[in-house]
N, C-alpha and C positions, 0 to 999 in steps of 0.2 A: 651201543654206547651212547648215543643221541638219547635212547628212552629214558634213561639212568640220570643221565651228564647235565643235562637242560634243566630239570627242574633243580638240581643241583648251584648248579650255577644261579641259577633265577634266587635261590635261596640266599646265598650269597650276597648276589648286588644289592637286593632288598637292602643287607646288614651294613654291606659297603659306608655308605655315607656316614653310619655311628660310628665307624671306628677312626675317623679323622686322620692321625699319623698314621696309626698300626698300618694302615691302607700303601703307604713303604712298604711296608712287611709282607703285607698279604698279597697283591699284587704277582709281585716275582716269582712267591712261594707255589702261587694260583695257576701260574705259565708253567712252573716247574712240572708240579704235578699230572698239568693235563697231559706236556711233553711226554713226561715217563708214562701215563698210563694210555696214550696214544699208540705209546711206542709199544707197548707189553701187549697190549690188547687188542689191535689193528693189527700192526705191520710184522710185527717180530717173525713171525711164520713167513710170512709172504719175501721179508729181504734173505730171508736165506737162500731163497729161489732164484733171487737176481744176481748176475755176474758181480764182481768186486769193484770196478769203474762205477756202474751204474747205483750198484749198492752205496758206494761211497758219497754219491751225488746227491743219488734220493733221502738218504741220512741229514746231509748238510741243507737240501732244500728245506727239508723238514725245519731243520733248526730254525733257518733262516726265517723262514716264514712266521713261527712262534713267537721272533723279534720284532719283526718289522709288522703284523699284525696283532699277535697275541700282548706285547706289552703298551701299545696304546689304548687297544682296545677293552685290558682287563681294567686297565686305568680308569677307562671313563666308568667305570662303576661307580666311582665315587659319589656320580651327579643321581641326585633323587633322581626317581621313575626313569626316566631316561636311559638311565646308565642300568637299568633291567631290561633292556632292548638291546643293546648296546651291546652288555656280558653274553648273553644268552647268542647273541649273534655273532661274539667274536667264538665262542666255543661249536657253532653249529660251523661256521665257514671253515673253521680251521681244522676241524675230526674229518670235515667233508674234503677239504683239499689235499689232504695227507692219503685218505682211500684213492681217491681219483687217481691222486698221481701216483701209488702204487701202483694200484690197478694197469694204470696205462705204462708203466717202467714193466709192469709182466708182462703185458701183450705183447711188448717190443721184446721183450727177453724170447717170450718164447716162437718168435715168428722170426728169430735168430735177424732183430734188425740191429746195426752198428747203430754208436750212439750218434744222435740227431744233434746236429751242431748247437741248437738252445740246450738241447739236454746238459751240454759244455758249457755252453754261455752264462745261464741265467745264476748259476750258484755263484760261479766268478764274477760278475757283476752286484750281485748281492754281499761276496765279500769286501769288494772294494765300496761300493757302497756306506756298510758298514766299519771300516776303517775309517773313510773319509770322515763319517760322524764321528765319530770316536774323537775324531780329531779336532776337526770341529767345537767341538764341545770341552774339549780341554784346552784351547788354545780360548774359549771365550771366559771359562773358570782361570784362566790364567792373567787374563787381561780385568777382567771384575778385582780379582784379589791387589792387581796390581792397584787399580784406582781406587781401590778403598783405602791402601796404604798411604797411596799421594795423598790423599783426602784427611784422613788423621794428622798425614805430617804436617800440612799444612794448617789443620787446624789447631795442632801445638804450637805452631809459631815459632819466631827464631830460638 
């Protein structure tokens, strides 16, 4: 997938910068894709193998990790050259962390170990995490919207 995927992507960030907004668009579209074809192409075989806890986890790390790596990182495409290091790096870390932790969620599968208290921790952690921005970030879109209203009103006058 790396052989394929890299120069793909390099192609990509190259174009990144000309498409100004679109880059909204393309972005998410860019996580989406590699998600699904990570998932198709990688793992799909391999989580059938893994118990239902464990599958359910390794599913969710996945995601997680596509969020909190894969969309800043597809992001900085935007930036001339840079952001071709940048793309290309968030697509090689992220195909590569998704094998791994397969790989090692089957080892544990098949060497019949219970699940490792991180194996628990780090998705829940990462949920709440992600909540907590969520939140975050609508409580600041909340408080912006407000002072721009103050800020009209006031500059209507009485």
């Amino acid at each position: 997938m790396l052989a394929w995927g890299v120069p793909i992507i390099a192609l990509i960030a190259v174009a990144m910068p000309f498409v100004h907004v679109g880059a909204l668009a393309v972005v998410p579209v860019l996580v989406a894709v590699h998600l699904v074809l990570v998932r198709v192409v990688l793992v799909r075989d391999a989580q059938r193998l893994l118990g239902p806890v464990r599958r359910l986890l390794n599913r969710w790390l996945t995601r997680f990790s596509f969020l909190w790596i894969g969309i800043p990182g597809y992001g900085a495409m935007v930036v001339p050259i840079a952001g071709v290091l940048v793309g290309v790096g968030t697509f090689t870390v992220l195909t590569s962390l998704v094998q791994v932790s397969t790989v090692m969620s089957l080892q544990r599968e098949r060497s019949g170990r219970k699940l490792a208290r991180w194996e628990k921790l780090v998705p829940i952690a990462l949920a709440v995490l992600s909540i907590g921005f969520i939140l975050i970030v609508i409580s600041i879109a909340i408080l912006f919207g407000w002072s721009v209203t103050a800020i009209v009103d006031r500059m209507q006058g009485p």
